[in-house]
N, C-alpha and C positions, 0 to 999 in steps of 0.2 A: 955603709948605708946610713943613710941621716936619722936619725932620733927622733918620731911623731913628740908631740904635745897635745895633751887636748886641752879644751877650751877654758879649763880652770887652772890649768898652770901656775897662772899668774897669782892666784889666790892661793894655791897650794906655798907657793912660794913666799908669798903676805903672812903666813900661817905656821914658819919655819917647817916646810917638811924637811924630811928626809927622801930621798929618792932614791929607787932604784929602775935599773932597766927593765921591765915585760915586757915579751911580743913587741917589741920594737917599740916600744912607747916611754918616755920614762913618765914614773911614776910613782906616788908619793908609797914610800911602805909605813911610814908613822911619822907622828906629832911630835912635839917637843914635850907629853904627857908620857907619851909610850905608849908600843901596845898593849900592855894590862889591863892600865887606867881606861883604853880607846876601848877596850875589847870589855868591861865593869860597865862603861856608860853605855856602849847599846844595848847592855842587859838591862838597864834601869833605868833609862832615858831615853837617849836618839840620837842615833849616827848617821851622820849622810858619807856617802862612801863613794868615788871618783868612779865609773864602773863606763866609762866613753870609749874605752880601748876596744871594748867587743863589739862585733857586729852585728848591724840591726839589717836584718834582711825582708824586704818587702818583698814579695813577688803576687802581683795581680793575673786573676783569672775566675773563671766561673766554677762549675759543674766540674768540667772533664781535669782540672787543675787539681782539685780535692782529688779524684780517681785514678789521676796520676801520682799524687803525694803519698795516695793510701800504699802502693805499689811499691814507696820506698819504703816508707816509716809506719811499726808499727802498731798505728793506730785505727780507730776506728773514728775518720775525722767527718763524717755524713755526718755524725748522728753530734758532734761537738758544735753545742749554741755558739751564735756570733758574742766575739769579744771573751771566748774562756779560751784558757790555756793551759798545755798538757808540756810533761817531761818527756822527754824522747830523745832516738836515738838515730843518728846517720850511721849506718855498716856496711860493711863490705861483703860481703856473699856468705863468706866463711863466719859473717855475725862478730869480727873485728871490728871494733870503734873506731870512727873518722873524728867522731865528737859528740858530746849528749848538750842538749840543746831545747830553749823552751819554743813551742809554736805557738803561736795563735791567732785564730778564728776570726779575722775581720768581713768586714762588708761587701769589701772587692776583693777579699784573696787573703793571704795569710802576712803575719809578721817573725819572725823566725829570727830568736836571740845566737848568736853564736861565738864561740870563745874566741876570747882574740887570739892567740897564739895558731888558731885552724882557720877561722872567717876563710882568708881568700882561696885554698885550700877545698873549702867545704863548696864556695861560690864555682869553682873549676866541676868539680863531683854535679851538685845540684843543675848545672847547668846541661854538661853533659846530660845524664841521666833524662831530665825534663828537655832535648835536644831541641833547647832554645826556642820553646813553644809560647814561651809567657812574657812579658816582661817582669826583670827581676832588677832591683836597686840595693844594692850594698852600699846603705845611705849613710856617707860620712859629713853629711850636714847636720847629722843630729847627734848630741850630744847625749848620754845614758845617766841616772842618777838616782842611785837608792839611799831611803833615807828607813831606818831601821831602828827597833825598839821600841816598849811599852808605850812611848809618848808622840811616837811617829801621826800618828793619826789624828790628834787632836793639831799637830804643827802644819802639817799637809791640809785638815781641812779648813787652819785657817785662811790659807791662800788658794787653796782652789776648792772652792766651798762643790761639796758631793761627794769626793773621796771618799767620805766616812760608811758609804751608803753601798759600794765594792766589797765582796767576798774576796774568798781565800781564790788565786788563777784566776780572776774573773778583771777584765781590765775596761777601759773605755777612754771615747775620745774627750779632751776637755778643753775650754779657751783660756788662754792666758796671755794676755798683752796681744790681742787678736791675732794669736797662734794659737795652732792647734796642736795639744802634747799630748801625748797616750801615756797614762797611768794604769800600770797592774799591783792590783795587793799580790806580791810576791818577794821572795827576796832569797837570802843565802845564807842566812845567818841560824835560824834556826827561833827568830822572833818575826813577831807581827810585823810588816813594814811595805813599801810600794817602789815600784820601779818607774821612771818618767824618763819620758823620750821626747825630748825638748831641743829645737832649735840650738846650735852653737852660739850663735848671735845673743839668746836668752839665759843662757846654760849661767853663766857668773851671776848676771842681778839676781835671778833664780836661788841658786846656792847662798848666795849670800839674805836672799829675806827668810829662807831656812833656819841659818847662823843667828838671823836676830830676832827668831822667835823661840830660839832655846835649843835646836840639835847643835851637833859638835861634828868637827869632821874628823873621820877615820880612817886610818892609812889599810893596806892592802895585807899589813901583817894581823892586822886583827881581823882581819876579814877572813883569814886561813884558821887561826884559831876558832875564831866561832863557829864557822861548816864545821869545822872538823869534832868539836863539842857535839853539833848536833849530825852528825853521823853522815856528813855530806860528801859527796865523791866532787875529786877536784882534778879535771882530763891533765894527763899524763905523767900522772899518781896511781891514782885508782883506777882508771880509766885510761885504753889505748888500743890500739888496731890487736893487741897482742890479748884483749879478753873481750868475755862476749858477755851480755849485759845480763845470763843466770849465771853466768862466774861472780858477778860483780853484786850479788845479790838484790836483782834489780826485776826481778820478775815484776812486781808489782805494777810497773810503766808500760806495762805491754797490755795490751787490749785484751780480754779474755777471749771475746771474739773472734782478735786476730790470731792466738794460740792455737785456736780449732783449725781455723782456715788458714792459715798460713798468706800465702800469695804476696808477703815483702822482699826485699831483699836481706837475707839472711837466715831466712823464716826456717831452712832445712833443719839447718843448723843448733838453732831456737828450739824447735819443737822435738828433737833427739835428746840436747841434752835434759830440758825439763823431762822428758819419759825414760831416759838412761839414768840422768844425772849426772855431772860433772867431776874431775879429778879436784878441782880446788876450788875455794869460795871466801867471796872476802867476809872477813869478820873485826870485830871489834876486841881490843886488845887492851888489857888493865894492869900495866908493868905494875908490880910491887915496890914499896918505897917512893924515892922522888925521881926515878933514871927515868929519863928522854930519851924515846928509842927511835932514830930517824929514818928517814925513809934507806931502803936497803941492807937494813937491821936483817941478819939471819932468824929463823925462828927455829928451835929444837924441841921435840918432844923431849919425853923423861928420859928415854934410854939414847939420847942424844945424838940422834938423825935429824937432819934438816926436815921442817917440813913445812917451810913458806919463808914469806922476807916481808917485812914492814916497807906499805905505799906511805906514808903519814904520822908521824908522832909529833907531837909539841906537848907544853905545861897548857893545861885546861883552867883557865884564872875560874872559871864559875863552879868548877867541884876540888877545885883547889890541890889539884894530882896532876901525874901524867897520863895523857891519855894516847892512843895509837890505831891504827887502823893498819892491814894487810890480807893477805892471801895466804890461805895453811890447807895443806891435802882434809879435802872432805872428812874424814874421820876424826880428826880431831878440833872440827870446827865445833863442837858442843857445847852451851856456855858453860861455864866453870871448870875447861880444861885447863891442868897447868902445863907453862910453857915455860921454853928459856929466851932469852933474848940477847944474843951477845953484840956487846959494848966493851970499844978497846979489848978484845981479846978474852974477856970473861962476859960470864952467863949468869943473867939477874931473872929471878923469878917473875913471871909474869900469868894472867888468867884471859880466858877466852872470856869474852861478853858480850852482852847484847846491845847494840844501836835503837838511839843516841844514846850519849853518854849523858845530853842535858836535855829536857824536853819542856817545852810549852805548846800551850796548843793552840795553832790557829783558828785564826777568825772562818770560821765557816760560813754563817749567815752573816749579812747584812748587819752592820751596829744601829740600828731607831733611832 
């Protein structure tokens, strides 16, 4: 199968990346800087980051669209103003992940971000499901692009003057070069930053008047690092048809509303284990020393039982450690449990801890 590109290739490749393959795409994983340096400057500057591979899915409709959506995912989307956007989940009955995905709230119907590696996948599911009552567009004329970090906002609103005046999920339409692009203050990193959803045709001059107002561009391995600093689930890692979203310690994304009531798909499921409670739950992991514990790392308690495996580990350039993310039997999810984690055949001490591992806080009101 032929190898996608998206519309900044060309510039990725101006820019010495490095490539590798995702979801059929290739795709830059870092700079001729690295990812340390890629992954320092969106802590303290701005990074624009390639993010075209995922799918932007439009589906228009009224009323009964929203009451249909409520049906799968569970939210409570009456009551969500035009133009915010919420976390969520596609699952499967049994409350298995298809994919965790942002929606949001437009005028005529919704926009709905989805991983590349699931998009067509999820497009097959949503369609079914909604049995081809709406029109829906898994628009690959638009190109995705996040630009990330402290400085992000002053760069953004020098070229599309109003950004600055967007909360934290809260997005809208803007004109640029008489297109229309949709901007959400959102992003993945675990800093302030916006997502734009701009024309292919635009996506390069774009990027590049980014470039020359001071961000940097940033490959896809600093972009793992960073979620993963800020305690971010990254689909099938943390996340897969094989955990349900209070395994995944993810209650918070669910509606409390739709807790009570139930009536999504999954919702049985859902609502058992929040009042049972679960066998395993992911948590946050603090190898001791400098060891890097990768994904499928064993995890042992003291008296040397298995009891989880590492979804996530890498070096954390911003608290200057290792850091890790997994699933460990509920009892010993407590923070300041100690664990073992074996590497190569031996067991290095590690502690249970709380998410994230970095934190700033976003923008919630409007910046004046």
């Amino acid at each position: 199968m032929e190898i996608k590109k998206t519309s900044l290739n060309k510039l990725h490749q101006e820019n010495k990346a490095k490539f590798v393959e995702f979801a059929g795409y290739e795709m830059p994983i870092q700079y001729s800087k690295g990812i340390v340096e890629e992954h320092k400057l969106t802590r303290s500057h701005s990074g624009i980051f390639d993010v075209s591979h995922m799918g932007q899915l439009f589906i228009y409709g009224d009323k009964t669209l929203t009451e249909d959506l409520e049906k799968i995912f569970p939210l409570n989307l009456k009551n969500l103003n035009i133009n915010s956007s919420k976390y969520t989940f596609l699952m499967n009955e049994d409350a298995g992940i298809y994919d965790d995905l942002i929606i949001t709230k437009l005028d005529e119907g919704y926009l709905i971000i989805l991983n590349a590696a699931c998009k067509d996948n999820d497009y097959k599911i949503l369609s079914n499901l909604l049995e081809n009552k709406y029109k829906m567009n898994l628009d690959d004329k638009r190109s995705l692009i996040a630009i990330q970090g402290p400085k992000s906002v002053e760069i953004l609103d020098s070229i599309i003057n109003g950004v600055s005046e967007l909360s934290f999920m809260i997005g809208n339409w803007f004109e640029y070069e008489n297109q229309k692009i949709f901007v959400t203050r959102s992003g993945y990193t675990g800093e302030d930053g916006f997502e734009i959803s701009i024309i292919n045709d635009l996506a390069e001059e774009f990027t590049r008047k980014l470039m020359d107002s001071g961000a940097q561009l940033v490959g896809l391995g600093a972009r793992d690092t960073l979620r993963l600093e800020a305690g971010l689930c990254l689909y099938g890692h943390e996340l897969g048809v094989d955990k349900t979203p209070i395994e995944a310690n993810l209650k918070w994304a669910i509606s409390k509303d739709r807790i009570v009531n139930g009536g999504f798909i999954g919702s049985d499921k859902i609502m058992r284990q929040i009042s049972e409670g679960t066998k395993q739950i992911r948590v946050g992991i603090k190898p001791e020393g400098r060891l890097i514990a990768r994904e499928k790392t064993k995890i042992f308690n003291e008296t040397e039982l298995v009891i989880g495996e590492i979804t996530s580990g890498t070096f954390g350039p911003s608290v200057s450690g290792p850091v890790a993310m997994g699933y460990v039997e509920k009892e010993f999810s407590k923070k300041d449990t100690k664990v073992f984690l074996e590497v190569r055949g031996k067991k290095y001490p590690a502690n249970i801890c709380g998410l994230p591992f970095y934190k700033k806080s976003y923008v919630k009101g409007a910046i004046k």
